[in-house]
Residue frames relative to the residue before (quaternion, step in Angstrom):
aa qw qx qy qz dx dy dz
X 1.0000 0.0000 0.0000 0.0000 0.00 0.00 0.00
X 0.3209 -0.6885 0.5611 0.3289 3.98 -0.92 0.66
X 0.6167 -0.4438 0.4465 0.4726 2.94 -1.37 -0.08
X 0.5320 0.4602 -0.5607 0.4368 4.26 0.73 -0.38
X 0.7446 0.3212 -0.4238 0.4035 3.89 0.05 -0.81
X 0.3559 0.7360 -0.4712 0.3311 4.15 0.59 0.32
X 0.1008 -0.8116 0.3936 0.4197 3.44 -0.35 0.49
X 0.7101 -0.5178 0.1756 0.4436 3.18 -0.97 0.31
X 0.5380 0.5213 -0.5636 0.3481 4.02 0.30 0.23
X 0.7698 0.4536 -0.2443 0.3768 3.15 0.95 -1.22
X 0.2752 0.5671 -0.5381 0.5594 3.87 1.92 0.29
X 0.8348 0.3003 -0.2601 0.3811 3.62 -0.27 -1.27
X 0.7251 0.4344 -0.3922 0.3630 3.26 0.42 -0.35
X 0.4851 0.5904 -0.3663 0.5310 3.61 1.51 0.38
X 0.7278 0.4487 -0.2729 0.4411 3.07 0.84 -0.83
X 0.5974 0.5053 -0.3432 0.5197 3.45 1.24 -0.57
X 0.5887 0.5258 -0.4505 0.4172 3.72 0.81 -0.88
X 0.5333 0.6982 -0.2355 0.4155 3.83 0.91 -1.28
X 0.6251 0.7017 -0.1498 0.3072 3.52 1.04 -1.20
X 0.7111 0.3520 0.0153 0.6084 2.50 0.59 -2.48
X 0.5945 0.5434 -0.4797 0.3482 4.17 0.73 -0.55
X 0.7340 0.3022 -0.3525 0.4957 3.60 1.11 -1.05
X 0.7315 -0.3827 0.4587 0.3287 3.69 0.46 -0.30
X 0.4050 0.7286 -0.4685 0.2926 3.38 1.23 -0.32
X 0.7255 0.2445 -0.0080 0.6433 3.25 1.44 -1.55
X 0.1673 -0.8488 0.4538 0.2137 3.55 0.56 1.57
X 0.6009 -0.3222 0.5342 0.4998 4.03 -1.61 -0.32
X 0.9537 -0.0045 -0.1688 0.2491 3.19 -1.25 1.73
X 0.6520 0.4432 -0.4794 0.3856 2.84 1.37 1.00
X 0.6820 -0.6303 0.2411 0.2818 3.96 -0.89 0.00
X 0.4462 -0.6944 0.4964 0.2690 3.47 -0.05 1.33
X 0.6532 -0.4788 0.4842 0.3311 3.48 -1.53 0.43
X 0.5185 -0.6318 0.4296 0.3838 3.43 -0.99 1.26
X 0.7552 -0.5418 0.2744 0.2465 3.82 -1.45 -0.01
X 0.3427 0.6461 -0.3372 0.5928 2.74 2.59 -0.86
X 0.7879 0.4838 -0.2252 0.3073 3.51 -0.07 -1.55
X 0.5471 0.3987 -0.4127 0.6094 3.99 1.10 -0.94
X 0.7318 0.4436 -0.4339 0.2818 3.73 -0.73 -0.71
X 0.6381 0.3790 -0.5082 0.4369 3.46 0.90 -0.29
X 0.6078 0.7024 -0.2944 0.2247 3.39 1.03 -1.17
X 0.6411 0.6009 0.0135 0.4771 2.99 2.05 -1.30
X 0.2341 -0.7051 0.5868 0.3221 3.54 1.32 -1.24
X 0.6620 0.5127 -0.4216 0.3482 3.42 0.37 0.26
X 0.4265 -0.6675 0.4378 0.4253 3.73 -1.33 -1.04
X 0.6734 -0.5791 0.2272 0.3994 3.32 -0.83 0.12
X 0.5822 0.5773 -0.4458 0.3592 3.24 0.65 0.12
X 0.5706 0.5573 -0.2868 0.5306 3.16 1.74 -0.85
X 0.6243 0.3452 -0.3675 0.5967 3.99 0.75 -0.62
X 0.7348 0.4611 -0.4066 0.2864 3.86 0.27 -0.34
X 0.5128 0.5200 -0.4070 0.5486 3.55 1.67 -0.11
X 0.7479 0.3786 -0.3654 0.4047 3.68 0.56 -0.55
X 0.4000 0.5489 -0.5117 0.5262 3.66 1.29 0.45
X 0.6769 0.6289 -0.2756 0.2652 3.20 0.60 -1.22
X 0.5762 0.6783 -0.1523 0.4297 2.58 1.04 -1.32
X 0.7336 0.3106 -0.1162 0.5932 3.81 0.22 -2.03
X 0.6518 0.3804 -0.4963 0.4290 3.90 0.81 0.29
X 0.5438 0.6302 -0.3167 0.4549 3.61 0.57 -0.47
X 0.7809 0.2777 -0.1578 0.5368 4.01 1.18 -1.05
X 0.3264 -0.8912 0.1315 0.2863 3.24 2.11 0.32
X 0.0893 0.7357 -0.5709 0.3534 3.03 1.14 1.61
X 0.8476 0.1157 -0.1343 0.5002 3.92 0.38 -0.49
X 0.2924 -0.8154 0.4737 0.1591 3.50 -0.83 0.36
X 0.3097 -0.7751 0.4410 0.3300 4.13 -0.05 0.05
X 0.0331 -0.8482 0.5194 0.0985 3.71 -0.19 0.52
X 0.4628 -0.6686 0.5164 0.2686 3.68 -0.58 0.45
X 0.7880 0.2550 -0.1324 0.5445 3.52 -0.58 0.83
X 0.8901 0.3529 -0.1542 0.2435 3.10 0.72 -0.74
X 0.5093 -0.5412 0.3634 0.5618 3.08 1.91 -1.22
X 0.5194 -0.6404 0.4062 0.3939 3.37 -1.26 -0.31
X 0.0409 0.8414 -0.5170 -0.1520 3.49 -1.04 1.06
X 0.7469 -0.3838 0.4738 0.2652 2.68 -2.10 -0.02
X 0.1547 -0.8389 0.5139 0.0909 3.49 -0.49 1.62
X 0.6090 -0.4597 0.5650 0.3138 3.63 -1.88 0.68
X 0.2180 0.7500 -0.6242 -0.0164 3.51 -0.19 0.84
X 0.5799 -0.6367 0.4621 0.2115 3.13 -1.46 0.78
X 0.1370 -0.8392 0.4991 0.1666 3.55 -0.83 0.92
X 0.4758 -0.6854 0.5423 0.0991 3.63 -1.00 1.18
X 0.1505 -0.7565 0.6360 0.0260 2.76 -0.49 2.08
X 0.0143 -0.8020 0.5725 0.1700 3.75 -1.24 0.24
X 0.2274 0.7425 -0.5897 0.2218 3.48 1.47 1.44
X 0.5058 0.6122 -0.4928 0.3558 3.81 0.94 0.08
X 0.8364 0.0372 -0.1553 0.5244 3.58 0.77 -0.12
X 0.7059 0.3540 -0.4366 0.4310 3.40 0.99 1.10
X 0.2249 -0.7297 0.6276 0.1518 3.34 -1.43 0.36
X 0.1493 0.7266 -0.5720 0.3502 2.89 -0.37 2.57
X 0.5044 -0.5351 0.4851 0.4733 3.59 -0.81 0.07
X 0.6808 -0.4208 0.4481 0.3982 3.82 -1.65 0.13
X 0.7698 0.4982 -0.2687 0.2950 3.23 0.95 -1.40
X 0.5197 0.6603 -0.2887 0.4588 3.43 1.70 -1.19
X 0.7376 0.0645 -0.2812 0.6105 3.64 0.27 -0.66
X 0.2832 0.5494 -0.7463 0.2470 3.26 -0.59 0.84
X 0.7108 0.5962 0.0336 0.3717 2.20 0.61 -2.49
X 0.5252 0.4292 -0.3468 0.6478 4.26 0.69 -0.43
X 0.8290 0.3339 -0.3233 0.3112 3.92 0.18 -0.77
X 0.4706 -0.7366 0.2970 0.3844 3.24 1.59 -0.42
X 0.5345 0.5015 -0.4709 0.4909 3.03 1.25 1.29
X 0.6457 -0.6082 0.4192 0.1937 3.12 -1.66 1.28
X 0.0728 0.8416 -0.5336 -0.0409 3.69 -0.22 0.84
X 0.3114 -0.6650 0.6781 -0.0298 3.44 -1.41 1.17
X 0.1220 0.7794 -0.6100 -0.0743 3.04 -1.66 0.79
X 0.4210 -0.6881 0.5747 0.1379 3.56 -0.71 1.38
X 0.4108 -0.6815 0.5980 0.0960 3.80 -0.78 1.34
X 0.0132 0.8694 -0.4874 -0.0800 3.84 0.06 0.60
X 0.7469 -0.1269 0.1459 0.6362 3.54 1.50 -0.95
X 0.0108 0.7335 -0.6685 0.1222 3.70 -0.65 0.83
X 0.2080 0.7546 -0.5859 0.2098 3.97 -0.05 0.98
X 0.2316 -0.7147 0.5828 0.3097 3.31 -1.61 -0.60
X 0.1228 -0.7471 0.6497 -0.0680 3.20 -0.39 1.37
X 0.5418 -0.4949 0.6143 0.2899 3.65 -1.78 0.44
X 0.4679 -0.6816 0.5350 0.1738 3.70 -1.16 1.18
X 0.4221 -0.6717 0.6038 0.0781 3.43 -1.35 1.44
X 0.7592 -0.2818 0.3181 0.4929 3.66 -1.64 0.38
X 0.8681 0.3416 -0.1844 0.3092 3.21 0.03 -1.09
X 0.6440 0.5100 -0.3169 0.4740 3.34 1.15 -0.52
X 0.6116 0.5134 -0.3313 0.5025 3.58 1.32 -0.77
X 0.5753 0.6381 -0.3542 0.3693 3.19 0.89 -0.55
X 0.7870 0.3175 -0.0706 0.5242 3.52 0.60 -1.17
X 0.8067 0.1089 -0.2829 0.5072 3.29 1.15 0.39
X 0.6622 -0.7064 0.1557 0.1955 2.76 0.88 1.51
X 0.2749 0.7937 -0.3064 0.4479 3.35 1.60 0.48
X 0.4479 -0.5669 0.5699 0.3913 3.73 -1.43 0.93
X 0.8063 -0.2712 0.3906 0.3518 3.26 -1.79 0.32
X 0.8084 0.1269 0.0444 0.5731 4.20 -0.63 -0.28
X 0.4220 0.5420 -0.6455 0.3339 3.90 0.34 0.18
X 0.6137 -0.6561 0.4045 0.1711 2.98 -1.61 0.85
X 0.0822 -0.7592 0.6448 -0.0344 3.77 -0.51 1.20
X 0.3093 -0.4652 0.7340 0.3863 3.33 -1.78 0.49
X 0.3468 -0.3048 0.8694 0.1760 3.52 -2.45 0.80
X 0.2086 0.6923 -0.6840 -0.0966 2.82 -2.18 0.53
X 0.0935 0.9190 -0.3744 -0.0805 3.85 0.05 0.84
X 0.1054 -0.8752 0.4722 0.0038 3.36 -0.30 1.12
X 0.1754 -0.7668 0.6057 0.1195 3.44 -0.76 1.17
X 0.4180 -0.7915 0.4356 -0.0950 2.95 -0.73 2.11
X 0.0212 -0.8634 0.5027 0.0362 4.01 -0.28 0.59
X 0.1250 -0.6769 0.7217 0.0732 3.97 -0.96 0.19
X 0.7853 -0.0368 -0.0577 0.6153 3.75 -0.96 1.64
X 0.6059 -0.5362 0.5331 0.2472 3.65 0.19 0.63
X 0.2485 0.4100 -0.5813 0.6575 3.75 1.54 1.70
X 0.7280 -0.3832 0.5624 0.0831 2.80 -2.31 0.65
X 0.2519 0.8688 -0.3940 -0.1630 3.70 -0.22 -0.25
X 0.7341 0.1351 0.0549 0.6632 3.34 1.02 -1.55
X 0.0611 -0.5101 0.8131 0.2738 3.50 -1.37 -0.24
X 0.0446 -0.7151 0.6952 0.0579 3.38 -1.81 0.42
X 0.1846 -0.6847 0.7006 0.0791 3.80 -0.55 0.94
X 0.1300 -0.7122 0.6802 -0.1151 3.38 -1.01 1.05
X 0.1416 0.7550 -0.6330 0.0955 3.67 -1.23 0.78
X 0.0061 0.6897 -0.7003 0.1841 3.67 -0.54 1.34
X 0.6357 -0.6442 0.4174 0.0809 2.89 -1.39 1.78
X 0.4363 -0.7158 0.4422 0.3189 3.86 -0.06 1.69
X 0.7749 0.3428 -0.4170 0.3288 3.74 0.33 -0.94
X 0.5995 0.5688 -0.4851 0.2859 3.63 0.47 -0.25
X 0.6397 -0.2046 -0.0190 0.7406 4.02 1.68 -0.40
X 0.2529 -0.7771 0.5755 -0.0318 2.53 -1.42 1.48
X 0.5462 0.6008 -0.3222 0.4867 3.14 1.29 0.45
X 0.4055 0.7118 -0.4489 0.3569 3.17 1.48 -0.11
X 0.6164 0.6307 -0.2982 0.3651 4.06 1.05 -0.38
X 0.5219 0.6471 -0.2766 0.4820 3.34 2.01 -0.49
X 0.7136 0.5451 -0.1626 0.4089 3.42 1.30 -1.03
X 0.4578 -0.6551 0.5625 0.2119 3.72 -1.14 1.13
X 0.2401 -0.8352 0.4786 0.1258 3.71 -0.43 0.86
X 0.6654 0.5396 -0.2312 0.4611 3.14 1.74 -0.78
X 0.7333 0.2833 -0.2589 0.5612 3.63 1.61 0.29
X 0.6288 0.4101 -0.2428 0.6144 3.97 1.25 -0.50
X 0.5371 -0.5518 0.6042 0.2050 3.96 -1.47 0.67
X 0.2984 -0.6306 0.6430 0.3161 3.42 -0.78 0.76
X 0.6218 0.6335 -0.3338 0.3172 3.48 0.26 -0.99
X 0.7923 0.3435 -0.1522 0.4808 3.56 1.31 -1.02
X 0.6319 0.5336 -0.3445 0.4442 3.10 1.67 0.22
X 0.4257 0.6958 -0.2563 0.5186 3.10 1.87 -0.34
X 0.6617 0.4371 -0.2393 0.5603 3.68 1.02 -0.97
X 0.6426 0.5140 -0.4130 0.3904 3.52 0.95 -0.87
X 0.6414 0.5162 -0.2179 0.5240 4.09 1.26 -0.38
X 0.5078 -0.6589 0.4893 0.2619 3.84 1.57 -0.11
X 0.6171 0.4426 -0.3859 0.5238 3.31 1.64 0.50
X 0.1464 0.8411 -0.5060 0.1229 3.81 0.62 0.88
X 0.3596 -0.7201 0.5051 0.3114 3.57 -0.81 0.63
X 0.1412 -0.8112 0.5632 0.0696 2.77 -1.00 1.06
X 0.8073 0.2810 -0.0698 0.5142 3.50 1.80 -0.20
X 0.0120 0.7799 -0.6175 -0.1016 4.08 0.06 0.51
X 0.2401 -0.5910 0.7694 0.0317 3.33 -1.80 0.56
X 0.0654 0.8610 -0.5043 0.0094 3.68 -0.18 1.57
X 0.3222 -0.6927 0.6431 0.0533 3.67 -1.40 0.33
X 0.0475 -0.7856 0.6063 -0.1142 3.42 -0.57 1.33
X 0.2287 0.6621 -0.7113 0.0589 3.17 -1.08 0.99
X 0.3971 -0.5963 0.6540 0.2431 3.35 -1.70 0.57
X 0.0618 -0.7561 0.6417 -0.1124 3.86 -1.43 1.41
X 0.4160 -0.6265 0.5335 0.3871 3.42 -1.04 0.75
X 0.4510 -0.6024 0.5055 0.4221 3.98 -0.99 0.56
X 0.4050 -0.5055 0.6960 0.3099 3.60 -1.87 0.58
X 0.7058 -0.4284 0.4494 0.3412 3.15 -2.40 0.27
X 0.6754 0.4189 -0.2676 0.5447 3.60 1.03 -0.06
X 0.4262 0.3944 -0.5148 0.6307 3.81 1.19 0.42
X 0.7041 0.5108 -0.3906 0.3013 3.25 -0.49 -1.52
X 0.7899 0.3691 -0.3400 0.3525 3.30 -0.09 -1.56
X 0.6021 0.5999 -0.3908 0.3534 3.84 0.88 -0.80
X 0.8071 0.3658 -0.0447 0.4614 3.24 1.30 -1.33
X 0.4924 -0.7326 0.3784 0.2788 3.42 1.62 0.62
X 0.7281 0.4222 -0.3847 0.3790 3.30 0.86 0.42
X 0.7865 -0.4189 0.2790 0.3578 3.71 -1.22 0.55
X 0.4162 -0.5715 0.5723 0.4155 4.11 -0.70 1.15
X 0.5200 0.7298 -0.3034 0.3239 3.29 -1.28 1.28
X 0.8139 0.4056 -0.1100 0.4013 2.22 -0.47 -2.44
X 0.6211 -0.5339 0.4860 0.3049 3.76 -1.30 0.77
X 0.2729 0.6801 -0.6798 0.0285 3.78 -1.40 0.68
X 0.6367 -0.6413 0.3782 0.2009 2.79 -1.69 0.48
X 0.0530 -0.8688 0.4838 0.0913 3.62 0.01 0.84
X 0.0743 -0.7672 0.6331 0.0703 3.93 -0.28 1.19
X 0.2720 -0.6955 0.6544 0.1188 3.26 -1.48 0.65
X 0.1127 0.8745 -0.4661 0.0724 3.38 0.11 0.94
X 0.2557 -0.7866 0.5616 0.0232 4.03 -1.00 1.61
X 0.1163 -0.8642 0.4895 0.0105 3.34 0.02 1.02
X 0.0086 0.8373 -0.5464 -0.0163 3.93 -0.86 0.85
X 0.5429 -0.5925 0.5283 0.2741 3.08 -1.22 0.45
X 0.7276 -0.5219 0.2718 0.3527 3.45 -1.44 0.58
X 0.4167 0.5933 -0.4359 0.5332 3.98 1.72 -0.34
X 0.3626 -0.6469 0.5268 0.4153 3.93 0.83 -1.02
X 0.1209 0.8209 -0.3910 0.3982 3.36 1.39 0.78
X 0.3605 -0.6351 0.6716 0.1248 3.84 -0.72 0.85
X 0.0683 0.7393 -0.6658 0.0741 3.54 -1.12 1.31
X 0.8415 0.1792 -0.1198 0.4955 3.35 0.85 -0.64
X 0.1047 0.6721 -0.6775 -0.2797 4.05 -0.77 -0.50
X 0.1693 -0.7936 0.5842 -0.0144 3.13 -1.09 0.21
X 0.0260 0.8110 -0.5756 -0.1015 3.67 -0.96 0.71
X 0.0053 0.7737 -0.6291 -0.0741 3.91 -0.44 0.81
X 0.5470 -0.5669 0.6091 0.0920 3.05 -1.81 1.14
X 0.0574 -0.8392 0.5402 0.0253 3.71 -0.32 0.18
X 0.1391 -0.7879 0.5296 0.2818 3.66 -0.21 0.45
X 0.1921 -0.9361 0.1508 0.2531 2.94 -1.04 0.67
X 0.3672 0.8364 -0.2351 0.3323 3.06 1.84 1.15
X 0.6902 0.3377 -0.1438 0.6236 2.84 2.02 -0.15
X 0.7419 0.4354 -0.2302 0.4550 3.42 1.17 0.12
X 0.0287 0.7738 -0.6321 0.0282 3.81 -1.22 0.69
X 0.2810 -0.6807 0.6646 0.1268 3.47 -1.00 1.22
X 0.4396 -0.4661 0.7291 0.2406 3.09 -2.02 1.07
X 0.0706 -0.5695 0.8135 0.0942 3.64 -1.52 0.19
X 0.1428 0.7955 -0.5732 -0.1351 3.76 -1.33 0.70
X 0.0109 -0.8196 0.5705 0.0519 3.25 -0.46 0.81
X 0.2079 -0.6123 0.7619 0.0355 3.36 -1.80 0.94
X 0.0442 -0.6089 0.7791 0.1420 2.64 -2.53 0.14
């Protein structure tokens, strides 16, 4: 069906959904009253009040008394705990716009801990990479990322803030095929917070995550920051 044979709440109520995804209509503030869409629309209100109705029902908007209709804090459903995808891919499957902001991409010589988890002497050389990651043009994740310079060294040639590590990794025959994750929950430092717009403190999620190739090889380590007011991980388990 195009969008001309659509009926017409469910035009507007796309178009509103579209809004609030880029931010036009940020988290917590008040959409135009109903008087005010219908002119905006060409329609009547009953027709702009079903497409409220609508984005309230799938809890994108919320009715308040007194106040108007807002724009709710919805939580977004990570499922990197049992997949192995880029940031941008599931964004992008959930319908949300994802950005990434290039903070630092160097080569530095691997600490205890990094050598550890990628299996590296002490001080061999690693690319650092830390990207502060966004969904609708919100903050979401920082992720520090280190993969071991001699296995690709060409990895320094590449823009991180527009190309997947994950698919450039495959482009070298070094593709994860396996992660090995660590979850803890941390109050944010004054240097989380401020990146992630939230409050020194506030609770996030901090995975520690060793990625390997299909040899069972160590390619990546990796720490992401999670905030934790806007995010919620699926976990599936079977037997």
């Amino acid at each position: 069906m195009t969008e001309k044979e659509l009926p017409k709440y469910q035009i507007i109520a796309n178009d509103l959904l579209a809004k609030i995804q880029t931010g036009f209509y940020p988290q917590n503030s008040i959409i135009p009253p109903e008087i005010e869409l219908a002119q905006k629309y060409q329609v009547s209100r009953p027709t702009v009040r079903q497409a409220i109705s609508q984005l309230v029902h799938q809890g994108y908007l919320e009715r308040k008394r007194k106040r108007g209709t807002l724009v709710k804090k919805v939580k977004i459903e990570q499922e990197f705990t049992h997949l192995i995808e880029s940031y941008s891919e599931e964004m992008s499957a959930k319908g949300i716009y994802p950005k990434t902001n290039l903070l630092y991409f160097k080569e530095e010589k691997a600490n205890s801990e990094v050598s550890k988890n990628l299996q590296l002497p002490l001080n061999e050389p690693v690319f650092k990479l830390v990207r502060l990651r966004y969904a609708n043009n919100q903050p979401t994740v920082i992720v520090t990322t280190y993969v071991p310079k001699r296995r690709v060294p060409e990895l320094i040639n590449y823009d991180f803030a527009q190309v997947s590590l994950y698919s450039t990794l495959e482009k070298y025959h070094l593709k994860v095929t396996r992660v090995i994750r660590k979850l803890e929950v941390l109050a944010a430092s004054e240097t989380t917070a401020n990146l992630l717009n939230i409050a020194v403190n506030e609770p996030i999620f901090y995975f520690h995550t060793q990625g390997l190739t299909a040899d069972e090889q160590p390619i990546e380590y990796s720490i992401a920051e999670y905030r934790g007011d806007i995010n919620s991980f699926v976990i599936d388990v079977r037997r």
